[in-house]
C-alpha atoms as one frame of an Amber mdcrd trajectory, in Angstrom:
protein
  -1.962  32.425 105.697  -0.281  30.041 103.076   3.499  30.451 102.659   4.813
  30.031  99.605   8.174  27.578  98.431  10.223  30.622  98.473   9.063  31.240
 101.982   8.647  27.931 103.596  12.394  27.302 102.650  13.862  30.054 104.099
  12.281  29.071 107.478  13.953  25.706 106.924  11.636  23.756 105.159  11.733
  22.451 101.307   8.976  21.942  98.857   7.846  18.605 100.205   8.601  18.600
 103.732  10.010  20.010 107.393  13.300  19.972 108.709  12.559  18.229 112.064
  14.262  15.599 114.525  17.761  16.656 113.645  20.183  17.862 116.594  21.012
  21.201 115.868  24.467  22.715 115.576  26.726  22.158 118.610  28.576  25.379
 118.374  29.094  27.495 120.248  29.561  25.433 123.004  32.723  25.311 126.298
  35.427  22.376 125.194  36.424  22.919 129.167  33.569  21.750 130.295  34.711
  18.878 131.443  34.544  17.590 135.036  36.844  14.946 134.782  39.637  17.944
 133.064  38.975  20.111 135.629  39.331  18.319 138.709  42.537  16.873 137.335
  44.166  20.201 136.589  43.538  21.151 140.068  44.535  17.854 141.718  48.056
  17.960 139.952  48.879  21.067 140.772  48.061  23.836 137.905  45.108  24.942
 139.303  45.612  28.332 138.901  45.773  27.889 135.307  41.545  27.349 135.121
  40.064  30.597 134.293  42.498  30.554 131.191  41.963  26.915 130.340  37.927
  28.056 130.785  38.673  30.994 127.788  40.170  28.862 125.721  37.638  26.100
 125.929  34.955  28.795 124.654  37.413  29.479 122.248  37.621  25.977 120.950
  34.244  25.722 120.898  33.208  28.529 118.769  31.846  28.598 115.680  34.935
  30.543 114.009  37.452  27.787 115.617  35.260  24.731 114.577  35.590  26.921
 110.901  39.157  27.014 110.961  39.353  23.309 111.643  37.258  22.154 108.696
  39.263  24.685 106.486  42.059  23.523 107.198  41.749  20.248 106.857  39.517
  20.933 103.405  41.924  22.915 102.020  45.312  20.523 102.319  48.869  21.974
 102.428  50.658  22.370  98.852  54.037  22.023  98.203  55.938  24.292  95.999
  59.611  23.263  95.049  60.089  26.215  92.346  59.550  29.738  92.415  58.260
  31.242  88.694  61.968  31.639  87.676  62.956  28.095  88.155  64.954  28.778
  91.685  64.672  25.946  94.404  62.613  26.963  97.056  60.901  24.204  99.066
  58.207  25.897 100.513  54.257  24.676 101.988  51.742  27.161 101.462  48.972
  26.442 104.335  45.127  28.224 104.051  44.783  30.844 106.575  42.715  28.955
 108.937  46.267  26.552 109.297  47.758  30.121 110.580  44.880  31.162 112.918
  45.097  27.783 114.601  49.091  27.693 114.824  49.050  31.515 116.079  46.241
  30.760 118.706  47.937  27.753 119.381  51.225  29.560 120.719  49.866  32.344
 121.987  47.888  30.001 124.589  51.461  28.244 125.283  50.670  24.943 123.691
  53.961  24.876 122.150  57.452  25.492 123.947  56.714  28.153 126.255  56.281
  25.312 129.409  60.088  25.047 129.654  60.030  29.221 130.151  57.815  29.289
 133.307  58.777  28.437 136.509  55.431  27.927 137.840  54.977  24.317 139.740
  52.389  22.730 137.256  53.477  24.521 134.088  53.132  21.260 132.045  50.047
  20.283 133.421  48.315  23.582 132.243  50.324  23.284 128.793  48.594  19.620
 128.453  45.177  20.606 129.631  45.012  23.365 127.161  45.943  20.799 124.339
  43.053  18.025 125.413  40.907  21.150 125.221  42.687  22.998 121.974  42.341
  19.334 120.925  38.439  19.906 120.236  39.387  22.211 117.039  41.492  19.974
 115.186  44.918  17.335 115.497  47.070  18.598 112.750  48.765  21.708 113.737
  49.403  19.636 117.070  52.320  17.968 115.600  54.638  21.158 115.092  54.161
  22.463 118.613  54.212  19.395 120.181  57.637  18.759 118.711  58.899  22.327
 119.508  57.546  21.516 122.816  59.568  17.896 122.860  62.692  19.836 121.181
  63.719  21.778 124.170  65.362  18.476 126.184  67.185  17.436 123.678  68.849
  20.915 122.909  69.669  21.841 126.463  72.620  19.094 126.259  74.267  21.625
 123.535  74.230  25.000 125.926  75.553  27.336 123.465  72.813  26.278 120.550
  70.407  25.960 123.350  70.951  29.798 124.480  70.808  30.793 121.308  67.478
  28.958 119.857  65.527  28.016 123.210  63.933  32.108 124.170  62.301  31.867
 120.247  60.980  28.973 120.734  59.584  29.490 124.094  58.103  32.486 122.418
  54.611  33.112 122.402  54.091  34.670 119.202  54.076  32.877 115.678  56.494
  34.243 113.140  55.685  31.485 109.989  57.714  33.632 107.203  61.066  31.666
 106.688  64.195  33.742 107.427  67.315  33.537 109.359  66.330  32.306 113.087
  67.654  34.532 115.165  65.559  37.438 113.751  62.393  36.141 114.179  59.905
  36.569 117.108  59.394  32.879 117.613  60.187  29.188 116.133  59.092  26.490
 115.116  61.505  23.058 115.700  60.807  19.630 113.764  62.391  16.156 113.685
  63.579  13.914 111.108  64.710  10.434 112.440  63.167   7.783 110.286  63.975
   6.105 106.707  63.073   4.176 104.317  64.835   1.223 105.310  64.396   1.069
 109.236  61.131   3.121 110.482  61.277   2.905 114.150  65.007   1.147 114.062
  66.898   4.400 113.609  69.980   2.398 114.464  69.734   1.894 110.926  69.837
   5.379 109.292  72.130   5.649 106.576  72.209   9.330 106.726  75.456  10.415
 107.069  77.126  13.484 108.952  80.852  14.616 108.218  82.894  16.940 110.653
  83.356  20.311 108.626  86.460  22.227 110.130  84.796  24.123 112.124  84.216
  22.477 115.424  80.905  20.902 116.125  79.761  21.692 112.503  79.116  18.921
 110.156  77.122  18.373 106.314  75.092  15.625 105.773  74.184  14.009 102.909
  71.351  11.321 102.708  66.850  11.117 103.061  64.568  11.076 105.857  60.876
   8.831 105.196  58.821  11.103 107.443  59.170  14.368 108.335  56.297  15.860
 109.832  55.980  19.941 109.404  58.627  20.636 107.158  57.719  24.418 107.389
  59.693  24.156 110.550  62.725  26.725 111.381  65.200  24.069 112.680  64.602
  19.864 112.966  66.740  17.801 114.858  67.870  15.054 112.843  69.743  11.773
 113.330  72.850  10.829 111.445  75.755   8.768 111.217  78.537  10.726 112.313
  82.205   8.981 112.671  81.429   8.487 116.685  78.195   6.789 115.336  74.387
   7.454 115.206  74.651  11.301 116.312  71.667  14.021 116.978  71.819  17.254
 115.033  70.440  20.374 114.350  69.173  21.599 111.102  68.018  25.217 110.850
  66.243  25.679 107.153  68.073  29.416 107.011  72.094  29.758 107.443  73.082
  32.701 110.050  74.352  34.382 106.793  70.735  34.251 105.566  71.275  31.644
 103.459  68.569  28.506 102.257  70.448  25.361 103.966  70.061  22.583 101.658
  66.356  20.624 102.476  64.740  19.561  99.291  61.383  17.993  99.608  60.923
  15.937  97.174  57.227  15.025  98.175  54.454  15.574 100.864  52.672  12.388
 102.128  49.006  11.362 101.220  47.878  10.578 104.305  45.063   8.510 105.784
  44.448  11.667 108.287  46.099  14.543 109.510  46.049  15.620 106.404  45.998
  19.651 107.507  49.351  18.980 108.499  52.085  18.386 105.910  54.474  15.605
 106.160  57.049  15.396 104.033  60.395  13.411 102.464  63.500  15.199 102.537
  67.085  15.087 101.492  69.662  16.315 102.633  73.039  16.546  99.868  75.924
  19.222 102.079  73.149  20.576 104.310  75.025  21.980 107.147  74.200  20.710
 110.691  75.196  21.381 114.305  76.273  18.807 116.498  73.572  18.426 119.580
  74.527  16.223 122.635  78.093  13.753 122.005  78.757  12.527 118.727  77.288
   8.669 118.969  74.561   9.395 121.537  72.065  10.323 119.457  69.250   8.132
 120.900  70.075   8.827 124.002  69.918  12.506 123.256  66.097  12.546 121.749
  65.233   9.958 124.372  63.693  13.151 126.732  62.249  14.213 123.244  60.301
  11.028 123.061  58.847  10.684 126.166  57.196  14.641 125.538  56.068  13.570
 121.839  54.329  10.107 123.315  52.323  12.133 126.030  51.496  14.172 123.508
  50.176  11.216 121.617  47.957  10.228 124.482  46.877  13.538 125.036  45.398
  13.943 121.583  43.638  10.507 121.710  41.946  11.732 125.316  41.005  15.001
 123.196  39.690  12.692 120.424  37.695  11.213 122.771  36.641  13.458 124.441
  35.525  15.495 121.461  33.626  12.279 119.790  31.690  11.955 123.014  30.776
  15.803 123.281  29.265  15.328 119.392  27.795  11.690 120.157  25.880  13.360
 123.179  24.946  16.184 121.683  23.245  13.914 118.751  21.608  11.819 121.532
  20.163  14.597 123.571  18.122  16.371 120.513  17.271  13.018 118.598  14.007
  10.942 118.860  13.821   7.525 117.767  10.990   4.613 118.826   9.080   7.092
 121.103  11.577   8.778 122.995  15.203  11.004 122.721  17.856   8.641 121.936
  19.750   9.803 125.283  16.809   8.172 127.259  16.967   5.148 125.770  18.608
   2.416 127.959  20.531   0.718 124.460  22.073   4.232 124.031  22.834   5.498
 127.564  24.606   1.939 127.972  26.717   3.203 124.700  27.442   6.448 126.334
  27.700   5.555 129.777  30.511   3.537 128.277  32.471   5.712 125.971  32.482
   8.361 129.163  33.988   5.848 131.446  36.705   5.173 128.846  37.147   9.191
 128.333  37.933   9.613 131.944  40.250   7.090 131.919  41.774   8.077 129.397
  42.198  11.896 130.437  42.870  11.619 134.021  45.599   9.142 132.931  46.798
  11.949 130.862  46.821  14.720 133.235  48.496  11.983 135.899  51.236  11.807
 133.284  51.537  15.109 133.026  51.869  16.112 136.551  54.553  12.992 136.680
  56.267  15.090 134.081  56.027  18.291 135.201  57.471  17.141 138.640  60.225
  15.125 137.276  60.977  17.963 135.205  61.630  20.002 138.636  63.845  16.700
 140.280  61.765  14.727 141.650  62.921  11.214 140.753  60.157   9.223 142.075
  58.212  11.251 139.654  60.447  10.262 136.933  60.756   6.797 137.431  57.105
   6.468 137.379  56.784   8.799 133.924  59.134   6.203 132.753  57.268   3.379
 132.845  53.822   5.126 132.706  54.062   6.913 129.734  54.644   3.772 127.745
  52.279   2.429 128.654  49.997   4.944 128.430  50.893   5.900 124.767  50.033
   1.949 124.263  46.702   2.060 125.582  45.400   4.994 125.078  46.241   5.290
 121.020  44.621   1.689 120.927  41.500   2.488 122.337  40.929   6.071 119.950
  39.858   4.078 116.430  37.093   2.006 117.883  36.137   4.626 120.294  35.467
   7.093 117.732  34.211   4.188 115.165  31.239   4.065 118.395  31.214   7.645
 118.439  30.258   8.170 114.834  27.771   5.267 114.718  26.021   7.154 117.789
  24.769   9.547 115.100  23.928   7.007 112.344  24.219   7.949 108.855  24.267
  11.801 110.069  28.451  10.458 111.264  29.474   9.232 108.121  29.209  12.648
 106.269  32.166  14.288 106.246  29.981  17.417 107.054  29.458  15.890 110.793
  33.920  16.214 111.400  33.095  12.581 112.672  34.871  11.327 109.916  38.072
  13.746 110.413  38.252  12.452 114.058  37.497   8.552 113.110  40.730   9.280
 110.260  42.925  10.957 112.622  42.817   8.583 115.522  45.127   5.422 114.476
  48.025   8.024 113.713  48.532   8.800 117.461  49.217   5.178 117.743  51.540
   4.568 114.727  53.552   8.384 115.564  56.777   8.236 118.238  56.184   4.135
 118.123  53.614   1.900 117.273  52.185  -0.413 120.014  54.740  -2.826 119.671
  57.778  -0.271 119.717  56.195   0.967 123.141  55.485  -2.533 124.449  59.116
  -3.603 124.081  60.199   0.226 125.277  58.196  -1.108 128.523  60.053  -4.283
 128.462  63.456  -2.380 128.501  62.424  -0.144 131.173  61.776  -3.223 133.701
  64.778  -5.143 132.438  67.010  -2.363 132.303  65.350   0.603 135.303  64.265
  -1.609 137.781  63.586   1.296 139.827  60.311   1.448 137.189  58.425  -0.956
 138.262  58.777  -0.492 142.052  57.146   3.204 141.098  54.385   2.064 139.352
  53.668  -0.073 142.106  53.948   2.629 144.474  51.113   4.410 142.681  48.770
   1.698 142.431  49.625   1.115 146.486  48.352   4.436 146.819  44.209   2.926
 146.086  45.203  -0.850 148.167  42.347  -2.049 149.907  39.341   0.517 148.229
  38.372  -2.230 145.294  38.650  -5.814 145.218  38.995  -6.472 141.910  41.771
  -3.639 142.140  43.536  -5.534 144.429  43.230  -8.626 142.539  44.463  -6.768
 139.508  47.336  -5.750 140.949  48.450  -8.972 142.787  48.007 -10.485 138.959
  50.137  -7.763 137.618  52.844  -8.767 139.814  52.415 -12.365 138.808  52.915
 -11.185 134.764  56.076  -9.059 135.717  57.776 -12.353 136.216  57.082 -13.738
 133.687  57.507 -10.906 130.856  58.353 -12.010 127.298  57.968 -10.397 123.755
  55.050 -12.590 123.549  53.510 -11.598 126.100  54.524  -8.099 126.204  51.056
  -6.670 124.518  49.211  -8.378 127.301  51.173  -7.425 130.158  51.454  -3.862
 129.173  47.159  -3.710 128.640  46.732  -4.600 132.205  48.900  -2.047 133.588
  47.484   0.689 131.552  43.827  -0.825 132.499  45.022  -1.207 136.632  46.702
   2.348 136.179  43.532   3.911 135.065  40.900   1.875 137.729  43.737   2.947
 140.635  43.004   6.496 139.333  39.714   6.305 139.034  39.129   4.665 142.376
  40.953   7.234 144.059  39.744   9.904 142.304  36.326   9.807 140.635  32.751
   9.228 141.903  31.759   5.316 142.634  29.906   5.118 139.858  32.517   5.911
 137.829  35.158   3.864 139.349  32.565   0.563 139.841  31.718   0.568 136.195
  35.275   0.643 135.445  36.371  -2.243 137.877  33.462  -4.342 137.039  34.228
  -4.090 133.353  38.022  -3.698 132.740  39.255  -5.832 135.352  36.168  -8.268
 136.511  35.412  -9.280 133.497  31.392  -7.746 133.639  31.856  -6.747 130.015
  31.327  -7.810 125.988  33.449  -7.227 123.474  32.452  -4.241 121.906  31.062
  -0.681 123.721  27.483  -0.412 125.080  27.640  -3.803 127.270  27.699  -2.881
 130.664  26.423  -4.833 133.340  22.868  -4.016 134.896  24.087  -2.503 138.196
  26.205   0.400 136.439  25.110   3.571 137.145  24.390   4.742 133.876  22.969
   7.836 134.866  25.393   9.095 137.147  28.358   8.565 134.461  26.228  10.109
 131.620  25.376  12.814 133.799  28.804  13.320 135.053  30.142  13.013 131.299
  28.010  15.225 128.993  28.566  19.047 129.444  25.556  21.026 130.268  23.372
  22.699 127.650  21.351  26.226 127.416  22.770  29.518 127.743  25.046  29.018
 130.422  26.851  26.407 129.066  27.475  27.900 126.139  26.299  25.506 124.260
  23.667  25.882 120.859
């Protein structure tokens, strides 16, 4: 029997030819699928947290969530100044697939709610759920992630912190703008740069005048990025008489009033463009002191170090993700005579992108558990979060462009269409190292913790003690690491902070993943058994074992298409 064109195209064929040799979708498939994730959610301490980490993975991975994430990110946020009548509103509209991933988002605790539960590990299952959230899309990760970080900062006001902290440690997302304290949840943002200083906020010229009421104050000046502006309340910094002071802005008065918060624009950005980031100004908009008047940095300072693990974890997830859809390609693609994934040029390539995608998330989840038990006192724990978030927010953010960049090429011509979302993930991942400090903000943030907290260093060291003796070329790493302490400078700061993040991650890996794993890594990272770009490891890696180890199983089981 002859088909005819009507026919043969509906069975996905064309006039002149067959659809063949092309991977087919990857949804539905398990974003928690991931050895690596899994053992590390156990190992520091939030196991119990798995079979909801495993739901939301499938969730991540369906075909509705990969649908939100394109929508949203196809159908940018618009900003509407004026209602029809001419009044000043300031609003963002967002499509509904923004909405569905914000309301899933909270619901699964990926916001605030961390700081509500007492459970040892807390923050290690909030941060897991975000490398695997992570696989939908990064935009709507900046609003909880800073009402996550805003929590810190607010305790050191305890009457605006009883007050605010139960809605945002709610679980359900209330997005219609009205006074706070009768909604079901919020939403907190930040505003700290300006035009004229970026990541020197010692320069702000913002300024914030005592009203007389006590603690109240209206300020009157522009912030250069402000991230999320649909926010409830930001904290802002401004020049108060005491000098550069933290504040809170809430976008409704408690008499139900608009505060003043005009947004002049919304940023055309390179990525993240689901999310809105916007310019405001502030001319009488009323503000409540948080923290002493002239501490402002040192109030947000806790902020900061929850924003920058955020910023690693979304470059893990990044990873992570581009991997998932490079392997994918590989396994149902033939070139030359045989799948792509059984070629030795490609399983080199992938063999090497998963070693870097451990790394970089059991570094994360080893930052989180640091933070989770610093959180609870332990100041061992802290110091080392100090130090190692730093320099993990260096590292990790650096490695997420080119990783991705390898990614995409993994899939040839089929990456660069934005239809693949391999060209979403390649423009999202230099933000993560440009947002909360760009690498040379953290690498002098790392200088200042060993000049200023010696107590940094000697932690660190404790946790690279922990794998003496298992690896050679560990050991060697670490005796050169103490050879570069000495001799820290600003111009050496870049390299010095590199081969902690790279000794961090082998002293992790040694300890914690297969030999394979951890040999590659040593050979490459820190014995020099490596090129220049991904895809160049030595002979004797196990390329199998990592690949294997890496790539999430496919067929029914899986969940995978």
């Amino acid at each position: 029997m002859v088909s005819t064109p009507d026919e043969h195209q509906a069975y996905g064929g064309s006039a002149t030819h067959d659809v063949t040799n092309q991977a087919p979708p990857l949804t539905p498939y398990d974003a928690s699928d991931d050895t690596a994730l899994l053992e590390g959610l156990r190992r520091e301490g939030a196991e119990w947290a798995e079979e909801d980490l495993r739901r939301l993975g499938r969730q991540a991975g369906s075909a509705q969530a990969q649908e939100w994430a394109d929508l949203a990110n196809r159908h940018e946020p618009e900003l509407r100044t004026h209602d029809r009548y001419g009044n000043r509103v300031d609003e963002v509209e967002f499509h509904p697939s923004w909405h569905h991933l914000m309301r899933t988002a909270i619901a699964e605790g990926l916001a605030a709610s961390p700081w509500a539960d007492d459970r040892p590990g807390a923050h290690v299952a909030r941060t897991a759920g975000g490398l695997v959230w992570g696989h939908t899309e990064a935009g709507h990760g900046c609003p909880t992630s800073m009402t996550y970080a805003a929590i810190p900062a607010l305790r050191t006001q305890p009457e605006l912190a009883k007050l605010y902290e139960p809605l945002l440690t709610s679980r359900e997302y209330d997005p219609v703008l009205r006074e706070p304290t009768e909604k079901r949840g919020l939403l907190a943002g930040m505003g700290m740069t300006e035009k004229q200083g970026g990541s020197d906020v010692r320069t702000n010229t913002t300024t914030a005048t005592p009203s007389a009421e006590p603690g109240v104050y209206t300020l009157r000046g522009h912030k250069w990025f402000t991230s999320a502006p649909m926010c409830d309340v930001f904290l802002v910094l401004a020049q108060a008489p005491g000098g550069l002071s933290c504040l809170l802005v809430p976008r409704v008065l408690p008499d139900g009033t608009r505060n003043t918060f005009r947004i002049q624009r919304l940023k055309d950005k390179l990525g993240n463009r689901s999310n809105a980031s916007s310019e405001p100004e502030f001319d009488g908009t009323v503000a409540w002191l948080v923290g002493p008047e002239g501490q402002g940095v040192k109030t947000i300072i806790e902020m900061v170090n929850c924003t920058r693990l955020d910023c690693v974890m979304m470059s893990a997830a990044l990873m992570r993700t581009s991997l998932v859809e490079a392997g994918h390609h590989a396994r149902h693609r033939s070139a030359f005579g045989a799948r792509l994934v059984d070629q030795p040029l490609m399983r080199n390539v992938l063999a090497d992108l998963a070693l870097e995608s451990e790394a970089a998330t059991t570094l994360t989840l080893r930052l989180a558990g640091a933070a989770d038990r610093a959180i609870r006192g332990d100041e061992g724990e802290a110091a080392f979060r100090r130090i190692a978030t730093a320099v993990g927010k260096y590292w990790v953010t650096k490695r997420g462009p080119a990783f991705t960049a390898e990614a995409l090429e993994c899939l040839g011509g089929n990456g660069y269409v934005e239809d693949s979302g391999m060209p979403r993930h390649y423009r999202e991942a230099p933000l993560l190292s440009i947002w909360e400090g760009s690498g040379n903000v953290n690498a002098l943030d790392v200088l200042r913790a060993l000049s200023r907290e010696p107590g940094t260093a000697e932690a660190l060291f404790d946790e690279l003690d922990l794998a003496r003796g298992a690896d050679a070329r560990l050991d060697g790493a670490v005796t050169r690491l103490r050879t570069g302490l000495s001799e820290a400078s600003q111009t050496t700061a870049r390299r010095l902070v590199e081969q902690m993040a790279l000794t961090l991650q082998a002293s992790l890996l040694v300890r914690h993943a297969p030999p394979a794993v951890a040999d590659a890594f040593c050979a490459t990272r820190l014995g020099g058994d490596w090129g220049h770009a991904f895809g160049t490891l030595p002979r004797t890696a196990g390329l199998d074992t990592i690949v294997e180890r890496a790539l999430p199983g496919e067929g029914p089981a899986a969940g995978a298409g």
